[in-house]
C-alpha positions, 0 to 999 in steps of 0.5 A: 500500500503506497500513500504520498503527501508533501510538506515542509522543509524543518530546521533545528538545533543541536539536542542540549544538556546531556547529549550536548557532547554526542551533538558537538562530536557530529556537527562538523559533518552535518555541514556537508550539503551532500552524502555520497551514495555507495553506487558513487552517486550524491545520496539521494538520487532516486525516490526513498521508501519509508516502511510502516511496520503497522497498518494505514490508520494509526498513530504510527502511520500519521507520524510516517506521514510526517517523516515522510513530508520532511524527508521529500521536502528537504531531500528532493526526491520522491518519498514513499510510505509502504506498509508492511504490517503484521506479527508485531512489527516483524514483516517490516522488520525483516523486510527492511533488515534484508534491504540494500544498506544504501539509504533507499528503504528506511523503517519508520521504527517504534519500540514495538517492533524494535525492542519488544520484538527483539526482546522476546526473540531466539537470543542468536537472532537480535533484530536490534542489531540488524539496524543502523539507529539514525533518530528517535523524533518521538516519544509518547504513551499509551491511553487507557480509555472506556467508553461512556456507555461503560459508566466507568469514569476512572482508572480508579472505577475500572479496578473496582469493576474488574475487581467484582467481575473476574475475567468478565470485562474485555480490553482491546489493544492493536495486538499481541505484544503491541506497547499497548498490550504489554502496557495493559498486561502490567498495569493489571498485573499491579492491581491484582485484577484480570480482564480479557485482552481482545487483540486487533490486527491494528488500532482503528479496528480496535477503536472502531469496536470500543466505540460500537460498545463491542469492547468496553475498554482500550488501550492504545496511543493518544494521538489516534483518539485525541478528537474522540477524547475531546469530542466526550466519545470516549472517556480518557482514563490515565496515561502510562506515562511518568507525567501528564501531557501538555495537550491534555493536562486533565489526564492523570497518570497511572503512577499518580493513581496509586501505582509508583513508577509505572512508566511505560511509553512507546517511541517512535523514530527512523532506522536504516539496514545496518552496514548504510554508510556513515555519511548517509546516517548522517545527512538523514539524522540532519534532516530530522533533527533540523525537522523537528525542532521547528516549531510548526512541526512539534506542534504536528507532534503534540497535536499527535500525543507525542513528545518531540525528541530528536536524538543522535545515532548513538543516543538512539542506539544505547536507548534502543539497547536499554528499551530491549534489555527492559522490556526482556525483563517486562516479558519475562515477568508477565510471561505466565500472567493471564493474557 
């Protein structure tokens, strides 16, 4: 499936405080107008396609759409998004892992399919490695939401009826082993309750059905839903991550709920097949971070539920490490829970 749609050329700064010595160590490169190709060519030369590891719809696709609209404009060429959804990410994964490492065919990644992903796989196969980290651009967590019909007003009210109805309420996540899921999966772990996990091959499917009553409860990213939460479809009930969102300050946290430290949230950023040049890496990472530190497009970001990043390479890649060894130990701990 291939959608286009152009935008603006973005412009920013170098990341400050601790990554202010990683940005100083590379921005004597980023000077340079152009990459070199591996062909000898000037990198780009020909149309670049962005690969959506989740269906067309969501929040990571609105996001794509961002990325996508950067890159053309500020690149001068055509750029594509092409989703590849299904198993967790792993379609897209392995597609854009078996690419030529050239700068052509670039993954839209997300800590689904870039972390839990390659946290729960066989050892001697670590997806996480298989990839050149070029910027993380977002942050953002996961929503718990009821619909109104529901009469559950509060995270607080959900755990009281989950808690009088044993495994007789039913929650919708964008599928197994999703943010949202696992999200869901250890917040119900903490308050000792259990509610019947309906998966979705993606997250409009899933909203479609709480809207229609179907299933009471969902989890899934702000940014899908944010009309609908303002719009009273669907009553917001917490946020999974460690403070509240600037768009939306009248949601609570989890933590502030009763459970200290949670603190789960999904990111979402660009990668390249592992072996992409160096000078590659480095015009892409210039052209995001310059992207996304202009202010009309972390408006667009917020707007979404998401947190503007914009890291280096090397930051990316020890978060993408970090997220993998966390989420091995998520895993492991919710491995025999109810699902």
């Amino acid at each position: 499936m291939r959608l286009r749609r152009r935008g603006e050329i973005r412009r920013s700064d170098c990341d400050r405080g601790r990554r202010a010595l990683v940005c100083a160590a590379l921005i004597a490169p980023w000077f340079a107008p152009t990459a070199r190709a591996a062909n000898g060519g000037t990198y780009p030369d020909r149309p670049i396609v962005l690969v959506l590891p989740s269906p067309i719809g969501g929040t990571s696709d609105l996001f794509a759409r961002l990325v996508e609209a950067w890159l053309e404009q500020a690149l001068g060429q055509p750029v594509v998004v092409e989703a590849k959804p299904g198993a967790a990410g792993r379609i897209a994964v392995d597609y854009v892992a078996a690419a030529a490492p050239d700068g052509y065919t670039l993954l839209i990644a997300n800590n689904g399919a870039n972390a839990i992903l390659p946290a729960g796989s066989d050892p001697q196969v670590d997806k996480a490695r298989q990839f050149a980290p070029i910027t993380m651009l977002a942050r953002l967590p996961i929503l718990v939401a009821a619909a109104p019909s529901t009469g559950i007003d509060s995270l607080q009210a959900l755990i009281r009826r989950a808690r009088s109805e044993p495994g007789g309420l039913e929650y919708a996540s964008g599928g197994i082993g999703s943010t949202s899921h696992i999200a869901a999966v250890r917040l119900f772990q903490r308050a000792g309750v259990h509610l019947v996990h309906i998966p979705y091959a993606g997250t409009s499917a899933a909203v479609k059905d709480v809207l229609s009553g179907t299933v009471p409860i969902l989890f899934t990213h702000l940014g899908t839903v944010a009309s609908l939460v303002r719009a009273g479809r669907l009553r917001a009930l917490a946020v999974t991550g460690n403070r509240r969102m600037a768009e939306f300050p009248g949601i609570p946290t989890v933590a502030e709920l009763g459970y200290p430290g949670f603190d789960i949230t999904t990111w979402h950023g660009v990668v390249a097949p592992i072996g992409t040049p160096r000078e590659i890496i480095v015009r892409l990472h210039d052209t995001l971070v310059r992207a996304v530190s202009r202010p009309e497009a972390r408006a667009e970001l917020v707007a979404l539920g998401m947190e503007p990043v914009g890291s280096s390479p090397e930051a990316f890649a020890r978060a993408i490490a970090d997220d993998v060894r966390n989420w091995s130990e998520v895993l492991r701990s919710t491995r025999n829970e109810p699902q």
